[in-house]
C-alpha positions as CSV (number, residue, x, y, z in Angstrom):
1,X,15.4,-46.6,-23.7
2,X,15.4,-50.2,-23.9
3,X,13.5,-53.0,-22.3
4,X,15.3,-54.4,-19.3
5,X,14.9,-58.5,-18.9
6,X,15.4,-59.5,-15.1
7,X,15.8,-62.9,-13.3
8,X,14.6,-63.7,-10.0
9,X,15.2,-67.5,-8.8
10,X,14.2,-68.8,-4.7
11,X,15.1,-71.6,-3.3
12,X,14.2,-73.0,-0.3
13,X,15.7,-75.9,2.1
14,X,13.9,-76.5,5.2
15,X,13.7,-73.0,6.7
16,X,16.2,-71.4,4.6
17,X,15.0,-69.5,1.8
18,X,17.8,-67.8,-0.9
19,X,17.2,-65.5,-3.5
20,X,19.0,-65.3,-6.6
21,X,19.3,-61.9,-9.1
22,X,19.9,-61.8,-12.8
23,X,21.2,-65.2,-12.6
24,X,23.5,-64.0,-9.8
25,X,25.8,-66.5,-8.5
26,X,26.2,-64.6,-5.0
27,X,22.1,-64.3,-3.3
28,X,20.6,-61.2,-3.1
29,X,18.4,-62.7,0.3
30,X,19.6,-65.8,2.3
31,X,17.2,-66.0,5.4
32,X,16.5,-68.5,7.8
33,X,13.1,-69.2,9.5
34,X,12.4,-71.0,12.8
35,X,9.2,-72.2,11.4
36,X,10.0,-74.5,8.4
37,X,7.2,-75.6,5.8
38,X,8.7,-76.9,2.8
39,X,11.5,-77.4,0.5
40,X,10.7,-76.4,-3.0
41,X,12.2,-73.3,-5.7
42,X,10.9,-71.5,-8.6
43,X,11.9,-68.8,-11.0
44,X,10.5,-65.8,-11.9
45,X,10.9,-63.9,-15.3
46,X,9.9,-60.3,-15.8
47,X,9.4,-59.0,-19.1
48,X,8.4,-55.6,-20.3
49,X,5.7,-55.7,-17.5
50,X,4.9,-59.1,-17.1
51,X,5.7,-61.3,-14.5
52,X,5.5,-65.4,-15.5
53,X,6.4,-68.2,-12.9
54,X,8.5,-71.1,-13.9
55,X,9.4,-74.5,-12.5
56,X,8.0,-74.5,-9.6
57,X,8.8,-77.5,-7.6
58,X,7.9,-78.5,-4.3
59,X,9.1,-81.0,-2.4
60,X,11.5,-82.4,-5.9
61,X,7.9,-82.0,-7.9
62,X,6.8,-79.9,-10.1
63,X,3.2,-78.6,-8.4
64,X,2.0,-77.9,-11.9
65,X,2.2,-81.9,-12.9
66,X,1.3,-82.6,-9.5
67,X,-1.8,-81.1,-9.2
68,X,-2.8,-81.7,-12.8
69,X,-2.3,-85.1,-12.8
70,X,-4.0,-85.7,-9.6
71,X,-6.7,-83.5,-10.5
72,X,-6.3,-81.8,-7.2
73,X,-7.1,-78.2,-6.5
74,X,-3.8,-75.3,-7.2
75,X,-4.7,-73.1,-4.1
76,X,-6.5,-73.0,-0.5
77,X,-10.6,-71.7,-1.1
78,X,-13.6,-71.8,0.9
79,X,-17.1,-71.2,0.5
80,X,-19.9,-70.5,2.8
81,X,-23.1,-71.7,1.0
82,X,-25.9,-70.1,3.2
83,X,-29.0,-72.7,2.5
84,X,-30.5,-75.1,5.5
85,X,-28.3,-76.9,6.7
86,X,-25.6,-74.6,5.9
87,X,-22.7,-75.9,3.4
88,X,-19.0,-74.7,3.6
89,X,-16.9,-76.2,1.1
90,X,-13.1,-75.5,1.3
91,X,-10.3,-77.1,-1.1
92,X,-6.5,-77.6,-0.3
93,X,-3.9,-77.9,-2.8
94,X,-0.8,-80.5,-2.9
95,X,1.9,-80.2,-0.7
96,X,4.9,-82.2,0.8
97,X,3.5,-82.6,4.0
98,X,-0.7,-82.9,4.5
99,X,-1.2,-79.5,6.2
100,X,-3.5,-79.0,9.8
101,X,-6.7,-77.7,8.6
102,X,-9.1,-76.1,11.6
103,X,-12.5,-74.8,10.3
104,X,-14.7,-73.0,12.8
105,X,-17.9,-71.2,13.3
106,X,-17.5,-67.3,15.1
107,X,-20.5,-65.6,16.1
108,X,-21.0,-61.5,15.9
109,X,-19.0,-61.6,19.0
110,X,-15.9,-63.4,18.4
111,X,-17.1,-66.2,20.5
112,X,-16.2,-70.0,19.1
113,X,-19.7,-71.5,18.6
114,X,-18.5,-75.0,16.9
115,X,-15.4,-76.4,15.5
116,X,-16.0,-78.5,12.6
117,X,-12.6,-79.8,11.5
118,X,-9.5,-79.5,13.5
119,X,-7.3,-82.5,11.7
120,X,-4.8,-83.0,9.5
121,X,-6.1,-83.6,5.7
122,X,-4.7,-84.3,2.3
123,X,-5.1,-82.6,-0.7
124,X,-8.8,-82.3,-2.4
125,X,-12.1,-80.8,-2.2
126,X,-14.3,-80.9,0.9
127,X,-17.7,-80.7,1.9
128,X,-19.2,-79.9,5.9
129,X,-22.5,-79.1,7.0
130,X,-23.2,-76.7,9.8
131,X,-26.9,-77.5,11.1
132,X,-27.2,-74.0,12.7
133,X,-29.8,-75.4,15.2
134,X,-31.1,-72.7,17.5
135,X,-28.6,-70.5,15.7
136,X,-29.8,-67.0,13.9
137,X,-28.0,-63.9,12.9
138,X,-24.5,-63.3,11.4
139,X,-21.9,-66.0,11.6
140,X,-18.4,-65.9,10.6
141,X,-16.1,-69.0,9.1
142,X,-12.7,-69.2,9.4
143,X,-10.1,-71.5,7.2
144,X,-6.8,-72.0,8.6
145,X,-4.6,-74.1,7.2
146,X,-1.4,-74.7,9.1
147,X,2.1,-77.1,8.8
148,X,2.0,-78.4,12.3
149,X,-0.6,-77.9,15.4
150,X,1.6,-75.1,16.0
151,X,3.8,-74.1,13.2
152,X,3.3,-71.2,10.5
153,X,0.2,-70.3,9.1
154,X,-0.3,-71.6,5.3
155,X,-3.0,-70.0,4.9
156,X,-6.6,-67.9,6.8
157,X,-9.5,-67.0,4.8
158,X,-12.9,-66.0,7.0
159,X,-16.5,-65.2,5.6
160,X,-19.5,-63.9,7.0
161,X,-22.9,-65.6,6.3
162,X,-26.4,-65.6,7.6
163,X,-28.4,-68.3,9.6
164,X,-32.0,-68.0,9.1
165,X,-34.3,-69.8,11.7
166,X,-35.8,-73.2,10.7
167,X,-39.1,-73.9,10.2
168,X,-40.6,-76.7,11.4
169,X,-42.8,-79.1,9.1
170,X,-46.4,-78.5,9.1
């Protein structure tokens, strides 16, 4: 038996998304979404098991360059760092259009206790302090990172973390 080499290439234009096969001329996939986020394509080899992405553009740019040369992060991340005050640190990666970033503080409950960001920010690394005053047990963060106020969801990471009580200075 041989080893099979296959082709996959996407493009996508506004909401529409195609998908290519084998260096198909006719797409395999040619979808339209209400909820457009970017324009961008890439191509993906598969080889004997292995999967490698190539020129990936978003936007007309290659988001390897783009990110290298701006020494911005490749990929959404947060962090809870549980210490007084408490630190959450959360990075967002390049894209054609600075995404809606909302960054909130759950209790055990499900109930909102703070939001800390709710804005629009570009791409980087990001530091924000949650004091925890008068706040003790297990908290949950949530990351959302969005288009629009109300368009598709980039991205949603939450993490639990602890507040311990402060103690006052003797």
């Amino acid at each position: 038996v041989g080893v099979a080499t296959y082709h996959l290439k996407v493009e996508t234009s506004g909401s529409t998304i195609i998908v290519y096969f084998n260096n198909g001329t006719l797409p395999v996939i040619n979808y339209t979404d209400a909820n457009p986020i970017l324009s961008g394509r890439f191509g993906l080899n598969v080889f004997n098991g292995t999967a490698v992405f190539q020129d990936v553009y978003v936007n007309g740019r290659p988001v390897k360059s783009m990110a290298a040369e701006a020494g911005k992060p490749l990929r959404f991340a947060l962090d809870v760092i549980t210490a007084a005050p408490v630190r959450i640190r959360y990075s967002v990666p390049p894209y054609g259009v600075s995404p809606v970033i909302s960054l909130e503080i759950f209790d055990m409950h499900g109930r909102l206790v703070r939001t800390l960001v709710n804005r629009r920010v570009s791409s980087g690394l990001y530091t924000v302090n949650f004091d925890g005053r008068g706040a003790t047990g297990k908290y949950f963060c949530r990351l959302q990172a969005r288009s629009g106020r109300n368009a598709a969801l980039l991205f949603e990471k939450v993490e639990a973390f602890a507040c311990i009580p402060h103690k006052a200075a003797k």
